[in-house]
C-alpha positions as CSV (number, residue, x, y, z in Angstrom):
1,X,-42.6,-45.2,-9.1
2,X,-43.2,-41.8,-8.1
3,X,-41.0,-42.4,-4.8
4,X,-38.3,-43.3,-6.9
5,X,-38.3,-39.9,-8.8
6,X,-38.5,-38.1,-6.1
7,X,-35.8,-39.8,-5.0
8,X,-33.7,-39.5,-7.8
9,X,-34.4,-35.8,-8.0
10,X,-33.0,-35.5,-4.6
11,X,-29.7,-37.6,-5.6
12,X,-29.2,-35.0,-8.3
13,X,-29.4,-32.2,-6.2
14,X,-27.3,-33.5,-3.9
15,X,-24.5,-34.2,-6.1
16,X,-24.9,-30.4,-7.6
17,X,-24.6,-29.2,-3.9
18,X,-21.6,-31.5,-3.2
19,X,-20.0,-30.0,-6.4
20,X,-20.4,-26.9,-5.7
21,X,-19.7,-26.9,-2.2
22,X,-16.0,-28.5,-3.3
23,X,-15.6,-25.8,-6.1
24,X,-15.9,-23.3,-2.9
25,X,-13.6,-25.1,-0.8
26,X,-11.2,-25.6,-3.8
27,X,-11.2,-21.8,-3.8
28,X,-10.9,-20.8,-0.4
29,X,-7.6,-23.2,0.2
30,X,-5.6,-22.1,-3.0
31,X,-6.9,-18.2,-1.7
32,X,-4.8,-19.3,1.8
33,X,-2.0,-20.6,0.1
34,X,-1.2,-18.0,-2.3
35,X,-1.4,-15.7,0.7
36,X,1.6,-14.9,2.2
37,X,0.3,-12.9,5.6
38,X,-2.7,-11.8,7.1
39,X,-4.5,-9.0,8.1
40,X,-4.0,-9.6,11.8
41,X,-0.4,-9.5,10.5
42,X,-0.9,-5.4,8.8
43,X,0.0,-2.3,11.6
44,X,-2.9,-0.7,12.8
45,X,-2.1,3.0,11.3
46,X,-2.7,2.3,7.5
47,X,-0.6,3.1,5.1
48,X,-2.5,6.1,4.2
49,X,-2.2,8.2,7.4
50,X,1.9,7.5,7.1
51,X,2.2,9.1,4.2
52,X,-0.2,12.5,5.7
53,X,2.3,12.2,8.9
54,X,5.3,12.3,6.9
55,X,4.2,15.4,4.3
56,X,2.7,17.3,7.6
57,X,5.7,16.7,9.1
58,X,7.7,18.0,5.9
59,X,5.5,20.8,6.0
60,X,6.2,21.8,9.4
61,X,10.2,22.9,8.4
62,X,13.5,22.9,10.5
63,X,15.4,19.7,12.1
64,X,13.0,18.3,14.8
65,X,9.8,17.5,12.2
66,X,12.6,16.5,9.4
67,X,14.0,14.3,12.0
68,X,10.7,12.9,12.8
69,X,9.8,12.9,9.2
70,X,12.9,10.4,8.2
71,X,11.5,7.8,11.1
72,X,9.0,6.5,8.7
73,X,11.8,6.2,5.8
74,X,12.3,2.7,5.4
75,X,15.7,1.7,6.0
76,X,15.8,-1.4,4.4
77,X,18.0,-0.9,1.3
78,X,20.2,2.0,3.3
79,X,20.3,5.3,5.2
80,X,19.7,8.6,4.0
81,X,21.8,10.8,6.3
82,X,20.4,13.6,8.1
83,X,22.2,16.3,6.7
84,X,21.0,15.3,3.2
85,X,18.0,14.5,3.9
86,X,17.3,17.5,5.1
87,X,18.8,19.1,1.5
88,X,16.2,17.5,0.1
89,X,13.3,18.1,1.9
90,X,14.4,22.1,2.9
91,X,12.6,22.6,-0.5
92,X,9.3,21.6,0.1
93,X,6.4,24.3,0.0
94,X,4.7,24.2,3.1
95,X,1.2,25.6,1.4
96,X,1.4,22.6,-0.8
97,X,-1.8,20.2,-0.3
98,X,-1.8,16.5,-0.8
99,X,-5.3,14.6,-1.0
100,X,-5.0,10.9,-0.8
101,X,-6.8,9.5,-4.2
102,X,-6.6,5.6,-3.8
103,X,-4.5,3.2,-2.0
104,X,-3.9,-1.0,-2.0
105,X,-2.0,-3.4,0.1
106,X,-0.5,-6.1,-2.4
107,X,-2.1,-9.3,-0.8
108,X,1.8,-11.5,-1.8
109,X,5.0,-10.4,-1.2
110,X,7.2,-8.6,-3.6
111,X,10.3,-11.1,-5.7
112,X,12.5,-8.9,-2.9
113,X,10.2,-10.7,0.1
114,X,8.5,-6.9,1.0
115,X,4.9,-6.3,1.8
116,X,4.1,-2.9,-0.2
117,X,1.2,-0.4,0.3
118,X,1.1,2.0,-3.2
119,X,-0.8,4.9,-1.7
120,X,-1.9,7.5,-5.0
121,X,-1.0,11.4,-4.1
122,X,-2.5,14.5,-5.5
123,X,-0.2,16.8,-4.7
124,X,-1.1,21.0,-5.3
125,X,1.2,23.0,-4.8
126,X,1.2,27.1,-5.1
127,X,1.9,28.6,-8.0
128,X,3.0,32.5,-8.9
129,X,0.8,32.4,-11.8
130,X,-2.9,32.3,-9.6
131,X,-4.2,28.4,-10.2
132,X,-2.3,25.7,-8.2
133,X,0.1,23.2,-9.8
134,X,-1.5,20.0,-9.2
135,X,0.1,16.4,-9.7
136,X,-0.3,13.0,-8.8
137,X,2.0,10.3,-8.1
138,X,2.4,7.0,-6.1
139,X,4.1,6.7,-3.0
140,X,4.9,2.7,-2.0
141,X,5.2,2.0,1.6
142,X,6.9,-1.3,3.0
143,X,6.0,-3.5,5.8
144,X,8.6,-2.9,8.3
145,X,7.7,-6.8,10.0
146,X,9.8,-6.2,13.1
147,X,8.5,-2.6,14.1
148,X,4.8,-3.3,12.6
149,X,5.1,0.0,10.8
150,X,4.7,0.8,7.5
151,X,7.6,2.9,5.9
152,X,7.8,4.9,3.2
153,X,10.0,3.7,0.2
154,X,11.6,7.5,0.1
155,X,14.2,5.6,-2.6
156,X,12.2,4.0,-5.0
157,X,13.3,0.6,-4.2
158,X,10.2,-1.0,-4.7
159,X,9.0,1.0,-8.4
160,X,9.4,-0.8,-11.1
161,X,10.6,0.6,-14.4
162,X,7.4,0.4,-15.6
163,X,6.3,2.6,-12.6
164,X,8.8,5.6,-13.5
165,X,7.6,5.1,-17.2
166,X,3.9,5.7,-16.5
167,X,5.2,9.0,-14.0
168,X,7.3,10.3,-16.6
């Protein structure tokens, strides 16, 4: 009689492991599945060092480190040209100091079919009055698939109204 408890206690726990060993399973496939890429898929300079390329770059001034600057501008949704990009850019302080605060790769694909890094910027730039202006905003990067680069959203493309709402 005391064999068959034994025996019956063993049964249990088998049945628990088998349980939980399906619940892990169970988890794991449905993780694969709703994944739409893979690491051994993502460029191997991260998001993070893009965006300090491109502001150095910015921070260097005239038309060769603009022109290298607008390489990592993803061209996706259209061309900035360079004459206006450089309109835009001719205005940037070169004293200003960015500090990367967070960053995230989205683990699915955007409704579009994009890959997107959102790397967080403090920004501090000089100010007249003695103490630095100092800001923070998100700069999205997307997966260029072809090149294996990641490039910077410089149009927005990929914010969502809510984004410009919680910037504003």
């Amino acid at each position: 009689m005391y064999h068959l408890g034994v025996h019956s206690q063993l049964n249990k726990s088998f049945a628990l492991m088998k349980k939980i060993l399906l619940v892990v399973l169970t988890v794991l496939i449905s993780g694969l599945i709703g994944c739409n890429w893979s690491q051994a898929d993502l460029p191997k300079e991260p998001p993070e060092e893009v965006v300090k390329r491109f502001y150095f770059l910015l921070s260097q001034k005239g038309k060769a480190p603009a022109a290298e600057a607008r390489k990592l501008i993803s061209t996706k949704f259209g061309t900035i040209e360079e004459d206006t990009f450089m309109r835009w850019t001719e205005q940037y302080d070169p004293d200003t100091k960015i500090k990367i605060m967070d960053s995230s790769i989205s683990n699915k694909k955007d409704a579009k079919g994009n890959i997107i890094a959102r790397v967080t910027v403090e920004y501090s730039v000089p100010s007249a009055f003695g103490t630095p202006f100092t800001s923070k905003s998100q700069t999205n990067l997307i997966l260029d698939e072809k090149e294996k680069r990641w490039k910077i959203d410089f149009m927005a493309e990929t914010k969502d109204e809510e984004s410009f709402r919680k910037a504003g």
